[in-house]
C-alpha positions in Angstrom: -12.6 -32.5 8.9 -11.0 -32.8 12.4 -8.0 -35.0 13.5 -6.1 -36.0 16.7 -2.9 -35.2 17.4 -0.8 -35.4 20.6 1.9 -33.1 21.8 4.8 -35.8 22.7 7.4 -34.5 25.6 9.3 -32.4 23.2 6.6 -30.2 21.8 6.2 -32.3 18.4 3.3 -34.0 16.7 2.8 -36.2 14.2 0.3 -35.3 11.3 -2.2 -38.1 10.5 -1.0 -40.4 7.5 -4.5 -39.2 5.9 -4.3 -35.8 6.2 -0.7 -36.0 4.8 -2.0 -38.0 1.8 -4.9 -35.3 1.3 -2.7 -32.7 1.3 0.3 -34.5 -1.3 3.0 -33.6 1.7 6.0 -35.5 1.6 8.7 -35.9 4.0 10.7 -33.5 3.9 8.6 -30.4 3.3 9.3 -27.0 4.6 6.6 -25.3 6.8 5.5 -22.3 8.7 4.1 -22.5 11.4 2.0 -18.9 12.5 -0.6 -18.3 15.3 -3.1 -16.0 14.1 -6.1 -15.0 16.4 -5.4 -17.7 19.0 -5.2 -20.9 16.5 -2.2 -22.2 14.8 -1.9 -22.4 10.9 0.6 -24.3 9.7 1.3 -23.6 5.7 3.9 -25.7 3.1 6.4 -23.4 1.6 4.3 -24.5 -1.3 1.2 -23.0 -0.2 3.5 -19.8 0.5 4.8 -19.6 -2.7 1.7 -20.1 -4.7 -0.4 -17.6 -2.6 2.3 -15.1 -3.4 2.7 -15.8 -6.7 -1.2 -15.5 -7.1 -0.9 -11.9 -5.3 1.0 -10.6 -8.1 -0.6 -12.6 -11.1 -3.3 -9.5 -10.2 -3.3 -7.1 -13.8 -2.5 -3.8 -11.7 1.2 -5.3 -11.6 1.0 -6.6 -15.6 4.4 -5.5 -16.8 5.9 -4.6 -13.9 8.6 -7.2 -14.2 9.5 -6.0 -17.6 9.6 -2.1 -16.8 12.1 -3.4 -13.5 14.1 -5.2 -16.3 13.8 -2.1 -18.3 15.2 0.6 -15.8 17.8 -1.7 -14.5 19.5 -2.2 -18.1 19.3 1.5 -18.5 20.7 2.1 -15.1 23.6 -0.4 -16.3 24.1 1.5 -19.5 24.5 4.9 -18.1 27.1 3.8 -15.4 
């Protein structure tokens, strides 16, 4: 899908009410904007979130947390 957008005097732009919609963002919403290869991708702090939390739902880093809760109560009981 392609949209139109216009760059006002300031350097803003309004996203399509559609693409909004399709996307469940609300006003409000936290984003980051990053220019990869020449093209802009802008990302909800959502989208951040989730891709990271999807990262690390890998099983090489299964009981990772736990072990980090682990030392750091044993660290805590030696001092």
């Amino acid at each position: 899908m392609k949209f139109h957008v216009k760059l006002d005097k300031d350097g803003g732009f309004t996203l399509p009410p559609e693409v909004a919609t399709m996307l469940s963002l609300h006003e409000g919403d936290t984003f980051l904007l990053t220019l990869e290869e020449n093209q802009l991708v802008l990302q909800t702090q959502r989208q951040i979130t989730r891709a990271i939390q999807a990262k690390y739902a890998r099983p090489e880093f299964a009981g990772m947390v736990e072990e980090l809760i682990a030392e750091r109560r044993a660290e805590a009981e030696r001092e």
